[in-house]
Every structure is written in structure tokens, then in C-alpha cells.
N, C-alpha and C positions, 0 to 999 in steps of 0.2 A: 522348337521354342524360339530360334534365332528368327524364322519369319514374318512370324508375330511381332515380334519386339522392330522387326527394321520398317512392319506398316503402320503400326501406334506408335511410333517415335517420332515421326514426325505432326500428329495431333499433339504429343503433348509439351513438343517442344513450342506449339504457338501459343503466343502471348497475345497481353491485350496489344491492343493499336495507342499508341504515342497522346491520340488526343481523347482516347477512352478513358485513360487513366490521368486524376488529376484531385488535390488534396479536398475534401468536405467539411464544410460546417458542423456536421452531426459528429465527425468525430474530435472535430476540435472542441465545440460545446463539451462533450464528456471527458474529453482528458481534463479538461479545467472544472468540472464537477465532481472529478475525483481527485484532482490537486486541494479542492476547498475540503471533499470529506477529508484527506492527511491532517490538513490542518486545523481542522473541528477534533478530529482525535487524539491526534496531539497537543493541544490545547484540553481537552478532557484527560487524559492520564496525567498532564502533567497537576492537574487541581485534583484527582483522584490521591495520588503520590504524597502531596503537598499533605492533605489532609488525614491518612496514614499517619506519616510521621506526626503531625500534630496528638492524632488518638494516641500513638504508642509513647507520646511523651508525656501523655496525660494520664496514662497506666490506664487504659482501658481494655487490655489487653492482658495474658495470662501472668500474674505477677511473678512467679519465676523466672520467666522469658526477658522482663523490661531493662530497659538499657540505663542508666545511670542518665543524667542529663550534661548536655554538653556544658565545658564551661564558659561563663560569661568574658567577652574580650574585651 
């Protein structure tokens, strides 16, 4: 097994070349297409969230379950 491993060890020890490797457009474009979905999501759960509490203060929800309302400050 040792011979094997000392003539493939040196294929997989090469890398690319210095000027082969170098940053792209395409994945910069997508990391910031998935930075805008975060923030499209998060912006929808938070108006999801919002509106929850609205229905459960409106008792539209199971009425044993509903919570008192908070009090006025």
C-alpha cells in the first residue's frame, strides 16, 4: 500500500498555478443574491411575527389559550 500512496502523492499534492486561481464575478454576484434573500426573509418573518401577535391579541385564536392584553403605558 506504501508505493502506491508515495506515486499518487505527489499528483495530489499539485495545486493550481498562482495565476489560475483568482476571485469571480459569478460568485460574488450570488453571495449578494443570497445576502438580499436573508434580508427578504427576514423582513417577511418579522411582518409574519408582527401579525401573529396582532391575531392572538384579537382572540382569534383558541380562547382558552389567549393571553390577557398587555397594559397600556
Amino acid at each position: 500500500m506504501t508505493p502506491v500512496l508515495l506515486l499518487l502523492l505527489p499528483l495530489v499534492e499539485k495545486g493550481p498555478d498562482e495565476e489560475d486561481v483568482v476571485a469571480g464575478w459569478t460568485a460574488f454576484g450570488l453571495f449578494g443574491l443570497l445576502i438580499l434573500a436573508v434580508a427578504v426573509l427576514g423582513f417577511s418573518l418579522t411582518k409574519h411575527l408582527k401579525r401573529a401577535e396582532r391575531s392572538e391579541q384579537e382572540g382569534r385564536y383558541d380562547p382558552p389559550t389567549r393571553r390577557p392584553a398587555p397594559p397600556e403605558a
